[in-house]
VOKOL-272311 format. One record per residue (C-alpha): residue number from 1; x negated, y, z. Coordinates in pm, 1 decimal, padded with zeros to 6 digits. Example, Ala and Ser with C-alpha at 12.3 -4.5 7.8 and 13.67 -1.06 7.14 Angstrom:
residues 2
+-----+----------+----------+----------+
| num |       xx |       yy |       zz |
+-----+----------+----------+----------+
|   1 | -01230.0 | -00450.0 |  00780.0 |
|   2 | -01367.0 | -00106.0 |  00714.0 |
+-----+----------+----------+----------+
This chain:
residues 157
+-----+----------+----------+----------+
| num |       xx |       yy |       zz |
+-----+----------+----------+----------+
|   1 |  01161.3 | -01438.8 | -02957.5 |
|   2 |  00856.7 | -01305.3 | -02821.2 |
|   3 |  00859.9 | -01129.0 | -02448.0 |
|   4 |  00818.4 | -00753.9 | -02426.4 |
|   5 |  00509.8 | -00627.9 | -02218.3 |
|   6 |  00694.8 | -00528.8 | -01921.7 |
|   7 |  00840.0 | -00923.3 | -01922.5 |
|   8 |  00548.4 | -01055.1 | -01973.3 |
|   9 |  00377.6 | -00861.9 | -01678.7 |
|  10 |  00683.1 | -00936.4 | -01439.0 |
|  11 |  00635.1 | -01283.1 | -01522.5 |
|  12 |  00273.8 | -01293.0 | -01400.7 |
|  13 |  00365.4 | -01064.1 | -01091.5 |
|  14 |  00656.8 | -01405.6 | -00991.4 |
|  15 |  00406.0 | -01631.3 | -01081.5 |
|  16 |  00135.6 | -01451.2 | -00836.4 |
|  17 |  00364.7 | -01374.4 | -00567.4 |
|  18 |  00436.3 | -01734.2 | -00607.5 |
|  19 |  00098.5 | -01833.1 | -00541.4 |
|  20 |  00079.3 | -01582.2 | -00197.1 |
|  21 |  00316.7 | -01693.6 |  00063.4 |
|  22 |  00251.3 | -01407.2 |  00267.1 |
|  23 |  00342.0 | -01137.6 | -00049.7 |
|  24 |  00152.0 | -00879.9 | -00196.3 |
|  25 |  00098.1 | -00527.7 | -00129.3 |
|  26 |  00186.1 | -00303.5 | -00412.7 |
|  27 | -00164.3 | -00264.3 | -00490.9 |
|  28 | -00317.5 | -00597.0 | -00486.8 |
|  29 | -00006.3 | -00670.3 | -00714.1 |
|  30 | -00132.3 | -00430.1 | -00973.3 |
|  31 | -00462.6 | -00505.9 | -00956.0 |
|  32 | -00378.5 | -00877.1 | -01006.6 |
|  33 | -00239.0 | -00806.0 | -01274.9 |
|  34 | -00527.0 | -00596.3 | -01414.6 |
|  35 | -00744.2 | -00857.7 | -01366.5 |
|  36 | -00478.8 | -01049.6 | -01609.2 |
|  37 | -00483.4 | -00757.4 | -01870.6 |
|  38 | -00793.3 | -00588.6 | -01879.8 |
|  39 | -00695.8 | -00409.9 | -02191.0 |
|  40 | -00326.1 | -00227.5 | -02056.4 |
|  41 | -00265.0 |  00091.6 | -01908.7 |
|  42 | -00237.1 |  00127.1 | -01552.1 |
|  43 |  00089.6 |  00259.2 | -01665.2 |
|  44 |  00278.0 | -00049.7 | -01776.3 |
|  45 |  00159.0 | -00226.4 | -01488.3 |
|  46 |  00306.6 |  00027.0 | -01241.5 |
|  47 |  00607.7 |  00077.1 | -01425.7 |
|  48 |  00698.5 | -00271.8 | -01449.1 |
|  49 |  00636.4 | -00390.0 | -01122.0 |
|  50 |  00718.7 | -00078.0 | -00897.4 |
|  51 |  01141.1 | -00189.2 | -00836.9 |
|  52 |  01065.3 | -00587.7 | -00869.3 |
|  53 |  01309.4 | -00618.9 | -00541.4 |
|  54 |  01595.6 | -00413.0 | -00646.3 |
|  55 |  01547.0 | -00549.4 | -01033.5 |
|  56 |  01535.9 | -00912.9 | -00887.4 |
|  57 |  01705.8 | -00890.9 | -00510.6 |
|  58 |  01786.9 | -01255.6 | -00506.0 |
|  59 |  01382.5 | -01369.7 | -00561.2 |
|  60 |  01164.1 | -01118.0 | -00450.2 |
|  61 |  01215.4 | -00874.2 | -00117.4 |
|  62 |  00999.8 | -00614.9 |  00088.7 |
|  63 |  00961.8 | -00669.6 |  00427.9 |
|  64 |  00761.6 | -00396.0 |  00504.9 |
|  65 |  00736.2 | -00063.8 |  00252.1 |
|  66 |  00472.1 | -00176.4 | -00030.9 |
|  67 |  00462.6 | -00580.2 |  00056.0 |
|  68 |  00627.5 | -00762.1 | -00221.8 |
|  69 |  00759.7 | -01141.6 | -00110.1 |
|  70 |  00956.2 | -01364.3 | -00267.8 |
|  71 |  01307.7 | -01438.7 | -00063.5 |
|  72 |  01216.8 | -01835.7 | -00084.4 |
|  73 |  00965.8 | -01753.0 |  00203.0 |
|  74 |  01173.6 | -01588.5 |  00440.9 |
|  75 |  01239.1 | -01866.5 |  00639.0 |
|  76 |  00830.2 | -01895.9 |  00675.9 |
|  77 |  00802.1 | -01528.6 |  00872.8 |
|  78 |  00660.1 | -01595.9 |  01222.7 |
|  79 |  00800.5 | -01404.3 |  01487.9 |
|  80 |  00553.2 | -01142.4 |  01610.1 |
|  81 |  00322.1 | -01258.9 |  01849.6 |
|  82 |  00156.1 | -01137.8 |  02168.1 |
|  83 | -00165.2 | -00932.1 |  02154.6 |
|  84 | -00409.8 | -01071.2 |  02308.6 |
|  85 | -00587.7 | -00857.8 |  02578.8 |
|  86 | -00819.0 | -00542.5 |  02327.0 |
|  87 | -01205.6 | -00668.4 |  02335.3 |
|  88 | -01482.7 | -00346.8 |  02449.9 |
|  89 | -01627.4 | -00198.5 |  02078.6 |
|  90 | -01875.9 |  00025.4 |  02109.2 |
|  91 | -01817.4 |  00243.8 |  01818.2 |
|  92 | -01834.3 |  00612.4 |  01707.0 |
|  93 | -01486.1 |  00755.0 |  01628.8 |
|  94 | -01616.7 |  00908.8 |  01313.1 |
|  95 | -01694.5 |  00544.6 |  01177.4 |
|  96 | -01269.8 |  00495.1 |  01133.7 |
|  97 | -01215.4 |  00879.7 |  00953.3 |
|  98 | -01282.2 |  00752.4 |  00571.2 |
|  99 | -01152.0 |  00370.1 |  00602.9 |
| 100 | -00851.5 |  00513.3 |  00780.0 |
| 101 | -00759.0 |  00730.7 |  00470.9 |
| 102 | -00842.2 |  00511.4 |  00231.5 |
| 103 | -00591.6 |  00218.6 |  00432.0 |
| 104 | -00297.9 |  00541.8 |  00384.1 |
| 105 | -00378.8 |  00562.6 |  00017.7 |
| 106 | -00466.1 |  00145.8 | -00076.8 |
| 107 | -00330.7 | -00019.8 |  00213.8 |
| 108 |  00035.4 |  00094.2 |  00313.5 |
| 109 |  00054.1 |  00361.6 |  00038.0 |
| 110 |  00186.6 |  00632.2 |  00299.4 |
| 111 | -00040.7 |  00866.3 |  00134.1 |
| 112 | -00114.7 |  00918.8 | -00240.8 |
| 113 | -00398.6 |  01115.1 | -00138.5 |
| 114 | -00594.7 |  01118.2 |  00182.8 |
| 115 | -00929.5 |  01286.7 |  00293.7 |
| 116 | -01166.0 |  01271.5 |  00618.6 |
| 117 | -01162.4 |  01619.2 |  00812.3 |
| 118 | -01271.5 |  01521.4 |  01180.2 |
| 119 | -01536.1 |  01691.8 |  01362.8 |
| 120 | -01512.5 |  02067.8 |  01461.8 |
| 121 | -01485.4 |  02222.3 |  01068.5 |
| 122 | -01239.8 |  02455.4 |  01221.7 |
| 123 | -01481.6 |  02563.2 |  01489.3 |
| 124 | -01181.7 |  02485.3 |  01773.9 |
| 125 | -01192.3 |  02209.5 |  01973.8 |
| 126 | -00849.8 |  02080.3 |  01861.9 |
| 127 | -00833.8 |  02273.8 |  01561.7 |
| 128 | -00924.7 |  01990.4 |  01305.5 |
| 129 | -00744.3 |  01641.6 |  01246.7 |
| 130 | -00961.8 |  01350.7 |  01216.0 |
| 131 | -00768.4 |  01230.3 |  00836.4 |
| 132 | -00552.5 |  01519.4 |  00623.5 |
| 133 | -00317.5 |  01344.4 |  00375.1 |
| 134 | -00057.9 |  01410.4 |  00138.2 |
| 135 |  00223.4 |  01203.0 |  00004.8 |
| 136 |  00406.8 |  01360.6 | -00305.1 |
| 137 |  00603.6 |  01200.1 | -00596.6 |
| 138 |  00435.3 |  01121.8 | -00960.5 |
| 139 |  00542.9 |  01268.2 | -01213.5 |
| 140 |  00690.7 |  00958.1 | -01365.8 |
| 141 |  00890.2 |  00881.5 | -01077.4 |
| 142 |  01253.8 |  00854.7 | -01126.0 |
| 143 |  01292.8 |  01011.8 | -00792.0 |
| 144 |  01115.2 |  01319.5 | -00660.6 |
| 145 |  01090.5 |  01353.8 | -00327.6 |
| 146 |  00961.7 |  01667.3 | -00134.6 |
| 147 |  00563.3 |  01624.3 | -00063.3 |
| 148 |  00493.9 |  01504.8 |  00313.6 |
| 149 |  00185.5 |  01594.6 |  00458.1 |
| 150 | -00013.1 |  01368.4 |  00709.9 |
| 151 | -00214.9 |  01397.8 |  00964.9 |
| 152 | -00392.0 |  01189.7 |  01163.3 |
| 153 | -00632.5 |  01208.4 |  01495.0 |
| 154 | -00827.9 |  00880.1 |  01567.2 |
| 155 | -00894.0 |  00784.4 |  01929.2 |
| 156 | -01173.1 |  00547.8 |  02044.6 |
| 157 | -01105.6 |  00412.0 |  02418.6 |
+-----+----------+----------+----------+
């Protein structure tokens, strides 16, 4: 019997998690998986994928929100090391605004939506945060939780 789309994607999503010891983020998953399916809707990718821990908790966990990893590589986590003493960068605070949101939206997915303010917009010196987002549900989320709004003020020292 042939596999149903949302099979056949999960199957690719073990198979690439697999393949990264470290796990995937939620995003790099999907677009993996994109890159597999050029033809599907962003949809079924999302929709298949989104609950791969709690539909499989004894093969795949998150150990962070977003990072998908599969349980055999547990035993591989390194304990968090020391920081090494920060390095001088010369660099303008506004150069962190727009990479900064789009890490909220791509990178952690704390934000569905995030936007560069910064500056003085507001005309008061602390009047304006540096990032603005917004975290909300989709609408095909099973659960909808109330919007969260984030903001953000980046400090270069």
């Amino acid at each position: 019997m042939e596999k149903t789309k949302k099979e056949r994607i999960t199957a690719d999503a073990l198979k690439l998690l697999e393949t990264h010891h470290e796990g995937l983020r939620f995003s790099e998953l999907v677009k993996k998986i994109q890159e597999i399916y050029p033809n599907e809707p962003y949809g079924n990718f999302t929709g298949s994928i989104w609950n791969l821990d709690a539909r499989f908790p004894d093969k795949i966990y998150k150990p962070a929100r977003g990072l998908f990893r599969l349980t055999k590589y547990k035993a591989d986590e390194q304990p968090p090391t020391e920081v090494s003493a920060p390095v001088a960068i010369v660099a303008k605070e506004a150069e962190f605004y727009q990479p900064f949101a789009d890490w909220l939206v791509n990178g952690v997915e704390e934000c569905t939506k995030a936007i560069p303010l910064g500056g003085n917009r507001l005309k008061e010196k602390w009047g304006t945060p540096d990032v603005f987002g917004l975290f909300e549900s989709r609408k095909h989320d099973i659960v909808q939780v109330p919007m969260e709004v984030i903001v953000a003020e980046i400090v270069c020292v």
